[in-house]
Backbone as a ProteinNet text record, in pm:
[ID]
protein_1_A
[PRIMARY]
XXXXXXXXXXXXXXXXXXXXXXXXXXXXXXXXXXXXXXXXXXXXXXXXXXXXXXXXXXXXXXXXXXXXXXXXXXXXXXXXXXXXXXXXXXXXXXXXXXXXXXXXXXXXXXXXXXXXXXXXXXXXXXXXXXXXXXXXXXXXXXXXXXXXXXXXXXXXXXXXXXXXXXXXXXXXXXXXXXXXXXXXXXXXXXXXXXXX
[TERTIARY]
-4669.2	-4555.4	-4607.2	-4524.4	-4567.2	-4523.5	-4600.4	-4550.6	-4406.2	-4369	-4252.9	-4140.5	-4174.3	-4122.9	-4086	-4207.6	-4252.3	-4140.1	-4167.1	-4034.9	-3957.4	-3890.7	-3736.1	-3670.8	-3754.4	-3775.2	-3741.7	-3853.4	-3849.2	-3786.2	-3759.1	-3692.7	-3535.1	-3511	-3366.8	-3291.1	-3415.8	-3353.7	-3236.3	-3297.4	-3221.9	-3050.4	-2970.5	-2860.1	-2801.2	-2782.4	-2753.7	-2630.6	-2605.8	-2458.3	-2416.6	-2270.9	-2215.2	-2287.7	-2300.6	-2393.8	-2524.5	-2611.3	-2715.4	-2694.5	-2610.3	-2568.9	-2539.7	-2484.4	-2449.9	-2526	-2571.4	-2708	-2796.4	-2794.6	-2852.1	-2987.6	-3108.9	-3174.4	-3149.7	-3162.7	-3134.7	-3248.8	-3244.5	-3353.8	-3454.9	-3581.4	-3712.8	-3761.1	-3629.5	-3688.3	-3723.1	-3792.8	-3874.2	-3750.3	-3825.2	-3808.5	-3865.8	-3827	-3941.3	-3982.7	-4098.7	-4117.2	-3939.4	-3950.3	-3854.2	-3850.9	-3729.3	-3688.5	-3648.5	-3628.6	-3624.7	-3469	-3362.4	-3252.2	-3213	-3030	-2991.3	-2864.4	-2805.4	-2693.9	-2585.7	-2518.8	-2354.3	-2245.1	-2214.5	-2105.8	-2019.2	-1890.2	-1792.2	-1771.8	-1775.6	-1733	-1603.2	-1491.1	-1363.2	-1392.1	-1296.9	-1307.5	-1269.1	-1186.5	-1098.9	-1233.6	-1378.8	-1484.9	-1556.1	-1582	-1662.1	-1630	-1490.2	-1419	-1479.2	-1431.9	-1445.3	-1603.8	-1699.2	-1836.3	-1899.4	-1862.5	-1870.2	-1807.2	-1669.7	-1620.1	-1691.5	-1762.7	-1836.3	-1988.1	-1997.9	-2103.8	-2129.4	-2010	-1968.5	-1973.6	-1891.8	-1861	-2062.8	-2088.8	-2265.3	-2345.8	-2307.4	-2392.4	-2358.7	-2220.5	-2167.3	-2193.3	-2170.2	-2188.6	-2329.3	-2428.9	-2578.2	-2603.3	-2743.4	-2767.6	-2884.2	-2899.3	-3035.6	-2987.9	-3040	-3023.5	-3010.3	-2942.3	-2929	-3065.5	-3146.4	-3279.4	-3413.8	-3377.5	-3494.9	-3463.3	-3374.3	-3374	-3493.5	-3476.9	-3644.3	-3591.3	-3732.9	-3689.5	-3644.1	-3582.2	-3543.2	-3333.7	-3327.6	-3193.4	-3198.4	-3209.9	-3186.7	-3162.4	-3274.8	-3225.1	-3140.3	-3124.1	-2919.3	-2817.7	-2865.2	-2743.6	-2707.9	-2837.6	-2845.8	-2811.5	-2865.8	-2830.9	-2634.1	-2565.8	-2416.9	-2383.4	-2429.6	-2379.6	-2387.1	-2465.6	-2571	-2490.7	-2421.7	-2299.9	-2225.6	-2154.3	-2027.9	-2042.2	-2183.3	-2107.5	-2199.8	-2116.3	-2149.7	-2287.2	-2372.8	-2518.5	-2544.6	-2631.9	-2611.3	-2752.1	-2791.6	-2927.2	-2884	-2951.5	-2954.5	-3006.5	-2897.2	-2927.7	-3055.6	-3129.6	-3264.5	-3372.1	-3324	-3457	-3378	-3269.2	-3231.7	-3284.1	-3338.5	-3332.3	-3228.5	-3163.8	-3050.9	-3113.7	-3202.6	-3252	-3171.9	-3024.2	-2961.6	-2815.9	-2769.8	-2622.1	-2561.3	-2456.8	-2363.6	-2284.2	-2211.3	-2076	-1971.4	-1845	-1844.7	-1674.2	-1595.4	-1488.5	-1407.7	-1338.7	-1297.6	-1195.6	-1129.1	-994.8	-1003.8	-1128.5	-1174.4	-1238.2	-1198.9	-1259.9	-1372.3	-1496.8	-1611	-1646.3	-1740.5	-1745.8	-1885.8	-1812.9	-1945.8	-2005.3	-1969.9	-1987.1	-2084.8	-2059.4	-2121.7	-2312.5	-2356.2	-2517	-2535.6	-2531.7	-2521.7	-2582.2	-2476.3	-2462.7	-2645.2	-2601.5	-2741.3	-2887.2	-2874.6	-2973.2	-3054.7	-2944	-2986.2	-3066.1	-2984.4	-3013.4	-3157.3	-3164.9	-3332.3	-3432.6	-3388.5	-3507.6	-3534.9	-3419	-3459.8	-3521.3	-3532.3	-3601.2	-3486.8	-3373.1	-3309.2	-3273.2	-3219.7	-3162.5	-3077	-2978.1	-2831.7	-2818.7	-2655	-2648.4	-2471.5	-2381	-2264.6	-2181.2	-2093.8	-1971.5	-1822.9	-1793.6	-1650.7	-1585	-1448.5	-1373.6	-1226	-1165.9	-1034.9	-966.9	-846.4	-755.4	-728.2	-714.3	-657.3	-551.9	-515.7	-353.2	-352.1	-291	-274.8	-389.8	-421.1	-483.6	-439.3	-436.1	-446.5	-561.7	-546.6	-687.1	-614.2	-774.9	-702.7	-780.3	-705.7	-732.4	-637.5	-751.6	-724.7	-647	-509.3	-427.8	-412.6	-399.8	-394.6	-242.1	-242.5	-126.6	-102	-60.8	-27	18.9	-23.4	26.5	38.8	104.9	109.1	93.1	7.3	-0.3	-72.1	-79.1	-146.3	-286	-354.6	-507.8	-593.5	-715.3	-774.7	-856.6	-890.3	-994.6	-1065.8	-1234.6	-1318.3	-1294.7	-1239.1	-1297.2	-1370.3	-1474.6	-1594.4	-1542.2	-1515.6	-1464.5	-1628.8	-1607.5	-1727.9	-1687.5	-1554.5	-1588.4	-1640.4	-1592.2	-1646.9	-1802.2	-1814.7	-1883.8	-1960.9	-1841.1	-1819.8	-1697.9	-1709.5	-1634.7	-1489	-1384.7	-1214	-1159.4	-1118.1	-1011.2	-846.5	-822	-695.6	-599.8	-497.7	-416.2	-321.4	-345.1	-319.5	-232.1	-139.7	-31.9	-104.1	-146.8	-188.1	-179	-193.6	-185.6	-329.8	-318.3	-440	-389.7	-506.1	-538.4	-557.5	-494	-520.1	-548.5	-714.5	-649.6	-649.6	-473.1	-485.4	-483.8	-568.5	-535.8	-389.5	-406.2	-258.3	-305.4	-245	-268.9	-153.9	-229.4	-148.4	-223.5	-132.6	-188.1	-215.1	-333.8	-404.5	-447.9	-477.3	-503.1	-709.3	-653.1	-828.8	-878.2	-987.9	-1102.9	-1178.1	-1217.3	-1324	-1393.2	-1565.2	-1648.8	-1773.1	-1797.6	-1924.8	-2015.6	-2126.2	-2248.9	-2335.7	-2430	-2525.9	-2611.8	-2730	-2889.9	-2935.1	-2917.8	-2993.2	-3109.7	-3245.2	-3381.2	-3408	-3401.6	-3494.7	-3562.8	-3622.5	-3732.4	-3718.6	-3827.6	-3788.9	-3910.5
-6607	-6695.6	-6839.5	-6967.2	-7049.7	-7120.6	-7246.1	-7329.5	-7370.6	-7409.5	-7439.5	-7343.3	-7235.7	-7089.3	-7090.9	-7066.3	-7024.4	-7117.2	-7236.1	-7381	-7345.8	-7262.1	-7219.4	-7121.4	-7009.7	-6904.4	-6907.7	-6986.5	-7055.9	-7177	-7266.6	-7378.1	-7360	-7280	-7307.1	-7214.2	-7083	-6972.5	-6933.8	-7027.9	-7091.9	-7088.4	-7017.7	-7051.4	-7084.6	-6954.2	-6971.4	-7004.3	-7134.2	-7203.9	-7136.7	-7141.1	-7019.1	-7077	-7211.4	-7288.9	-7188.4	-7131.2	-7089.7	-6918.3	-6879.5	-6719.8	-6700.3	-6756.3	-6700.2	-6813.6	-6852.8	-6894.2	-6822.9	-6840.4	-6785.2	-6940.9	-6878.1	-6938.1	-6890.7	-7007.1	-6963.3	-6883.9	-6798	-6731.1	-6800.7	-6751.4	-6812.9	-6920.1	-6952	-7102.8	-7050.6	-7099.8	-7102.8	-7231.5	-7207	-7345	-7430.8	-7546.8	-7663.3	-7738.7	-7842.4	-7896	-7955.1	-7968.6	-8008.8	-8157.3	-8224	-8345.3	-8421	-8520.2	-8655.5	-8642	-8644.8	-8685.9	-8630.8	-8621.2	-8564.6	-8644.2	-8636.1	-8755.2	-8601.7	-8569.5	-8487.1	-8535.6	-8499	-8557	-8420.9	-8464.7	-8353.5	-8365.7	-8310.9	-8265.2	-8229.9	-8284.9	-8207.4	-8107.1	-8000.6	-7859.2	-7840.3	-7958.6	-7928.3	-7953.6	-8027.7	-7984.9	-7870.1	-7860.2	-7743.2	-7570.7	-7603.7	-7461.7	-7398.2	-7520.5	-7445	-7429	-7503.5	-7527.7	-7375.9	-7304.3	-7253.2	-7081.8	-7068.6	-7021.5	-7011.6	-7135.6	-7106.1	-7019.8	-7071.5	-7012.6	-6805.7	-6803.5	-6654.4	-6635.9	-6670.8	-6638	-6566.9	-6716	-6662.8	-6600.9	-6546.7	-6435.3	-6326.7	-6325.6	-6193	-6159.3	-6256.3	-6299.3	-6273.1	-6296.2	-6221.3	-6120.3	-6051.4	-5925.2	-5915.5	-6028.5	-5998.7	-6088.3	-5985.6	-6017.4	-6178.1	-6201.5	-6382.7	-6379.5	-6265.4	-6310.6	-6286.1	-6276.6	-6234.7	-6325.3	-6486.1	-6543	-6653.5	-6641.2	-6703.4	-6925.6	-6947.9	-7097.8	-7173.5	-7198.9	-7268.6	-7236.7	-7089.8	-7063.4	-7072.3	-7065.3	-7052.5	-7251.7	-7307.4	-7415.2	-7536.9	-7445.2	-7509.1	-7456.6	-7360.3	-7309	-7443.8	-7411.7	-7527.2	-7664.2	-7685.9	-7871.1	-7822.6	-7746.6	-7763.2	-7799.1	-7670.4	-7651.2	-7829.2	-7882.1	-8033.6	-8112.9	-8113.8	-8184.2	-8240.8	-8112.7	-8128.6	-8178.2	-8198.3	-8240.3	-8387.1	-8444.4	-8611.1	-8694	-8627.9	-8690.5	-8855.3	-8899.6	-9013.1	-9036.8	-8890.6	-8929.7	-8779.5	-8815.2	-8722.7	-8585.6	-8461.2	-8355.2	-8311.7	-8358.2	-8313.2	-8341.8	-8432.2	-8503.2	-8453.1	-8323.4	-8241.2	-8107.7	-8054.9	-7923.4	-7847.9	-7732.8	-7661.4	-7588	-7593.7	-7485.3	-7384	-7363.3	-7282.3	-7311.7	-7256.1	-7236.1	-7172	-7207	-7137.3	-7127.3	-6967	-6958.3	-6900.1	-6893.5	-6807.7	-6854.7	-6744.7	-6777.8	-6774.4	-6831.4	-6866.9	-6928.3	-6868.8	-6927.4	-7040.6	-7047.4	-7118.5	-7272.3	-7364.1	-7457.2	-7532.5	-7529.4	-7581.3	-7692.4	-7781.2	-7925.9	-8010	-8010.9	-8066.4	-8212.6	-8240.7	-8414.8	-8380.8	-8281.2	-8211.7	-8212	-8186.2	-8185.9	-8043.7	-7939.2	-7842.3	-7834.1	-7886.6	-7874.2	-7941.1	-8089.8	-8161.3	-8102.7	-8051.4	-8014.6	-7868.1	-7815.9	-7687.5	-7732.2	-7798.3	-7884.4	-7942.8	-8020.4	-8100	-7944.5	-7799.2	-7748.5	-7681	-7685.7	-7572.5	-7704.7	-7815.5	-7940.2	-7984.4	-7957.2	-8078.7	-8232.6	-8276.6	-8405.2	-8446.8	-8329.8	-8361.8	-8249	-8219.3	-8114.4	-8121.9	-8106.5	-8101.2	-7996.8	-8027.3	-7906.6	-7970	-7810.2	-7805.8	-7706	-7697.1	-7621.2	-7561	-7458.3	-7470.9	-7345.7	-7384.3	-7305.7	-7203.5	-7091.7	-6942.4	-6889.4	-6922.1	-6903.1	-6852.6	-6787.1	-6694.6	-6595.8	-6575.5	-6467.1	-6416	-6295.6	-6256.2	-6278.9	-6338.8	-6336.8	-6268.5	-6241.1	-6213.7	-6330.5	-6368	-6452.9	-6392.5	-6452.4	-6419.1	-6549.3	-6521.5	-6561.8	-6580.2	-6667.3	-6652.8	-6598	-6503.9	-6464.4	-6472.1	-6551.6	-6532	-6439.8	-6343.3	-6251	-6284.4	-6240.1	-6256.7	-6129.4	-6109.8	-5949.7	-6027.8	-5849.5	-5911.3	-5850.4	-5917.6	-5873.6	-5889	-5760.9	-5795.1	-5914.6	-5951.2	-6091.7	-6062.3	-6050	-6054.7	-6184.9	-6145.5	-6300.5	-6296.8	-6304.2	-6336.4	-6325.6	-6237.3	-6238.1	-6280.4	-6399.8	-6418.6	-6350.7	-6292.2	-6270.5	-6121.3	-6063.7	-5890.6	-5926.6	-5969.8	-6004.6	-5895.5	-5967.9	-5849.9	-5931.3	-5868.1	-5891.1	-5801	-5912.8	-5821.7	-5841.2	-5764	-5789.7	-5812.2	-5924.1	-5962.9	-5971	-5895	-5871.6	-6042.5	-6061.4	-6216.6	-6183.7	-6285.9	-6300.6	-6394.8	-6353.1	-6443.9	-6496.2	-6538.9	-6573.5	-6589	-6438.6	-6416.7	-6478	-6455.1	-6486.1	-6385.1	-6301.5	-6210.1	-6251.3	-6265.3	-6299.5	-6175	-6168.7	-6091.4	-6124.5	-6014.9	-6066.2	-6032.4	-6141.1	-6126.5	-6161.1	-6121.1	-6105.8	-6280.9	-6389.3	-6489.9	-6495	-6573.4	-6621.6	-6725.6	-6782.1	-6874.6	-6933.2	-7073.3	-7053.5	-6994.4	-6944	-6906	-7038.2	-7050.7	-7169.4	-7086.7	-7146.8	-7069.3	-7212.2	-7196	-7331.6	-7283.6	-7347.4	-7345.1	-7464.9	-7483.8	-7596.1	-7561.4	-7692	-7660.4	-7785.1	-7706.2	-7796.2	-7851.2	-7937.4	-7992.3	-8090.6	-8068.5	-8185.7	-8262	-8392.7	-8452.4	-8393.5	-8418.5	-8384.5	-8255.1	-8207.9	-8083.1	-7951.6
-3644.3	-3621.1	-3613.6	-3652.1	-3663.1	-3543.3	-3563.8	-3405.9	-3396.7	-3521.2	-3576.5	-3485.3	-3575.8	-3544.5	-3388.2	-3330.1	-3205.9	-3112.8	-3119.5	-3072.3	-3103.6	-3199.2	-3223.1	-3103.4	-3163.7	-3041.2	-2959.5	-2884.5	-2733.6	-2653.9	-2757.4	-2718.5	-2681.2	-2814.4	-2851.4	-2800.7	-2737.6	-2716.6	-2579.8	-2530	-2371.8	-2383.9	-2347.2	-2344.7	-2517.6	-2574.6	-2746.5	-2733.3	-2843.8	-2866.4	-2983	-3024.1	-3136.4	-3242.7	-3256.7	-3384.5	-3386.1	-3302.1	-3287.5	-3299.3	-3259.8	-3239.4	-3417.9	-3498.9	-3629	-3725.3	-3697.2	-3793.7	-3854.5	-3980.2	-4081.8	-4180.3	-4215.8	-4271	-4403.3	-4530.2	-4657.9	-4703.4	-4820.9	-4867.5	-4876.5	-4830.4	-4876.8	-4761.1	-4670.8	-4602.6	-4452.3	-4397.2	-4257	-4151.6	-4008.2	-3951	-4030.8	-3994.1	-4039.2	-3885.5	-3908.8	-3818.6	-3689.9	-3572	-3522.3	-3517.8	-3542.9	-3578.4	-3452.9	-3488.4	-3300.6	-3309.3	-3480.1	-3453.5	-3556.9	-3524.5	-3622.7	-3665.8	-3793.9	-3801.5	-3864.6	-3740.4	-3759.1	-3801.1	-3899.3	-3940	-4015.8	-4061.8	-4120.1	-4263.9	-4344.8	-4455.5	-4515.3	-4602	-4588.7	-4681	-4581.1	-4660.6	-4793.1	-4860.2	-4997.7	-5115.8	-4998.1	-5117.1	-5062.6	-4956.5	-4919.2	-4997.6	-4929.4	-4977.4	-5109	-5214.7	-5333.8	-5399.3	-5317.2	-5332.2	-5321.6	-5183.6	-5121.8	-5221.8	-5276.9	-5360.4	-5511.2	-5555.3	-5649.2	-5629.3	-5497	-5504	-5510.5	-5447.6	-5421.1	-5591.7	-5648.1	-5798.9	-5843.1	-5836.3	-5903.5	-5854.5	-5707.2	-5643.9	-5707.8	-5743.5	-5773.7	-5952.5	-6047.8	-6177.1	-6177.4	-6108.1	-6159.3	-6071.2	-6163.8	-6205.4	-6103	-6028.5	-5964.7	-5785	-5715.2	-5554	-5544.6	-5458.3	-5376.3	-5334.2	-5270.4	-5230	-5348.9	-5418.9	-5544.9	-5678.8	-5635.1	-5700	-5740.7	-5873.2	-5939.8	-5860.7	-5828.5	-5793.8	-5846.1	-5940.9	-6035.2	-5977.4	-6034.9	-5989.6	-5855.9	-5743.1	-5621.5	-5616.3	-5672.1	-5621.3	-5731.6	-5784.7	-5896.6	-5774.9	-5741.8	-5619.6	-5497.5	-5475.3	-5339.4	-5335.8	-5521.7	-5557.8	-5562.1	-5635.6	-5622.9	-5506.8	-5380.9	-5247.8	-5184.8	-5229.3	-5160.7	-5154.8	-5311.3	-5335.1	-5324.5	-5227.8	-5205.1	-5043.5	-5009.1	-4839.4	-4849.3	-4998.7	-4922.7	-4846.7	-4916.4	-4830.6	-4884.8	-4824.2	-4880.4	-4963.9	-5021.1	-5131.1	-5214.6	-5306.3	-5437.6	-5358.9	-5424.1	-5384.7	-5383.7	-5534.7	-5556.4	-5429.1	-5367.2	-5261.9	-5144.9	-5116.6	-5022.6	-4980.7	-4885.7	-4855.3	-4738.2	-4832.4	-4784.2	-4650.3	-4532.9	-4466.8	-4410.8	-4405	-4336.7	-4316.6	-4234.2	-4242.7	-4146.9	-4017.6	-3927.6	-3997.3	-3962.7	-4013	-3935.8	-3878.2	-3798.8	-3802.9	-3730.3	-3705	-3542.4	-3511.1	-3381.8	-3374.5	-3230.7	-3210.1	-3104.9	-3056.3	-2980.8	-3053.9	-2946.1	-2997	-2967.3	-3076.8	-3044.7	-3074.1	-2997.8	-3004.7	-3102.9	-3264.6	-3328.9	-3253.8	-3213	-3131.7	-3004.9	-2960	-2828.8	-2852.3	-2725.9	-2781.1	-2829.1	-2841.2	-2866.2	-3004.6	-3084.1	-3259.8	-3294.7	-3264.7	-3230.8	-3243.5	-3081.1	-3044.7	-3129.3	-3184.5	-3200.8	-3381.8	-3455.6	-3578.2	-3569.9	-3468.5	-3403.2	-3429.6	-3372.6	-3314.3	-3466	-3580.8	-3700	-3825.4	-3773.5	-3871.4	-3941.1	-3921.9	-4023	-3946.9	-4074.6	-4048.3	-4076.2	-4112.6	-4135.5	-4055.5	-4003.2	-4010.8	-4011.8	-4124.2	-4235.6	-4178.7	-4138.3	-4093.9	-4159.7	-4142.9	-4246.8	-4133.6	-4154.5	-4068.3	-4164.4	-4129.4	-4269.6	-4133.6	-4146.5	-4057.8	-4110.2	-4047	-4152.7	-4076.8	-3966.4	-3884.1	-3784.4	-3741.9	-3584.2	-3598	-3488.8	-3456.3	-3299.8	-3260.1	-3123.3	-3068.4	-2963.6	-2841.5	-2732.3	-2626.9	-2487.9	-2387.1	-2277.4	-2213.3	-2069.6	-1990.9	-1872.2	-1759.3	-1726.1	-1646.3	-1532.4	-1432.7	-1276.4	-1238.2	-1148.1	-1091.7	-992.3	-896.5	-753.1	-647.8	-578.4	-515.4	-356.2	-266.5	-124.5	-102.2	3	97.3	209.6	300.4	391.8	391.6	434.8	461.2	593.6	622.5	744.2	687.8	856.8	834.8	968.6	936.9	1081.5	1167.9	1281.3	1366.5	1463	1470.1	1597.3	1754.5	1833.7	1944.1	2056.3	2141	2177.6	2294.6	2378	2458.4	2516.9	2390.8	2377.2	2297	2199.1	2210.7	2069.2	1941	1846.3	1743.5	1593.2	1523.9	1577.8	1548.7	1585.3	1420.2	1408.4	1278.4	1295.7	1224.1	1291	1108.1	1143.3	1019.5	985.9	853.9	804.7	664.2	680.9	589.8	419.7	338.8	230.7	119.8	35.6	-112.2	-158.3	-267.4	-344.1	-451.8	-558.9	-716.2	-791.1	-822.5	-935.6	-1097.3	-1205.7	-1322.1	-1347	-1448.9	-1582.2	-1719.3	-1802.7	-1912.8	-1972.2	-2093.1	-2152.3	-2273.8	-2394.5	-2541.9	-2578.1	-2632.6	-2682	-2825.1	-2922.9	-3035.5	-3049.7	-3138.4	-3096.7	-3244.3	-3293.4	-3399.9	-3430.4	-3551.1	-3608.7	-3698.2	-3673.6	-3755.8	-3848.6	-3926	-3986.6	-3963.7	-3952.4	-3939.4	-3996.4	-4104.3	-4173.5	-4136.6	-4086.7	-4036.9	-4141.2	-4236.2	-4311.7	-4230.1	-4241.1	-4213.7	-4280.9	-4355.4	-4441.8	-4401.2	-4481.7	-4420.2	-4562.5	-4527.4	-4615.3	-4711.8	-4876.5	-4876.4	-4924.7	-5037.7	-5121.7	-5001.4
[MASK]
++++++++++++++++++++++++++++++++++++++++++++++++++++++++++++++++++++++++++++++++++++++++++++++++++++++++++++++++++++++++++++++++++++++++++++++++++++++++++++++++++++++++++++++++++++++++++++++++++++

């Protein structure tokens, strides 16, 4: 394992953010060294999408694995994908290292240190997110309910000289869950580093 590696591992392993939980490295690529900074920014999906769509097309259109692609094709793949998320240098002098993908009704914070930080520990220096709504989904989430009963409560009797329990009128907190709909995200993050 490399040191690189090893700093991923260990650094990043602390408390995994969803950016970090469904991260995937592209074929062939490692960590790279870890970076001081990262510049996050968004991508609109009306290029991602179909970037993303082509690319499906030519995984499926050839005859030979996404991972047993000769270097040449793997990285026509990567220069399209490069593309479409707006860098501000020629795809060729880009490397694709990886990719979150994931879907959620929940909302996560690219601005947050999280995205950042986790980008810093796999060596890039971009790191490109896209998001595209796909509609309701059911979640469950848990509700506060207010209940009144009564309940014992110890009170310290100093003059026996001993806990007494004395019956008390209250208002608990019950959560339950309850099934609401919520919208679904789909959010794709790419890593991109400097540098072939």
């Amino acid at each position: 394992m490399t040191v690189a590696a090893l700093w991923v591992f260990v650094g990043a392993g602390c408390g995994s953010s969803v950016w970090q939980k469904s991260f995937a490295y592209e074929p062939g690529r490692v960590a790279a060294t870890p970076t001081a900074s990262v510049v996050v920014r968004e991508a609109p999906w009306d290029r991602v999408g179909p970037a993303l769509a082509a690319e499906r097309e030519r995984i499926a259109q050839s005859d030979t694995h996404r991972d047993d692609w000769p270097a040449e094709q793997a990285r026509a793949n990567d220069a399209a994908l490069l593309k479409s998320l707006q860098l501000p240098a020629d795809a060729g002098e880009m490397t694709l290292l990886g990719r979150s993908s994931f879907k959620t009704t929940h909302q996560p914070d690219p601005a947050g240190a999280d995205l950042s930080k986790f980008a810093e520990s796999v060596g890039a220096d971009y790191a490109i997110w896209s998001r595209r709504l796909l509609g309701k989904a059911d979640t469950v989430e848990r509700e506060p309910v207010q209940q009144d009963r009564w309940r014992w409560e110890p009170i310290w009797d100093a003059d026996r000289n001993r806990f007494v329990y004395v019956r008390r009128w209250d208002t608990d907190t019950a959560w339950v869950p309850v099934v609401v709909k919520k919208d679904e995200v789909r959010w794709v993050v790419f890593y991109v580093k400097r540098g072939g």
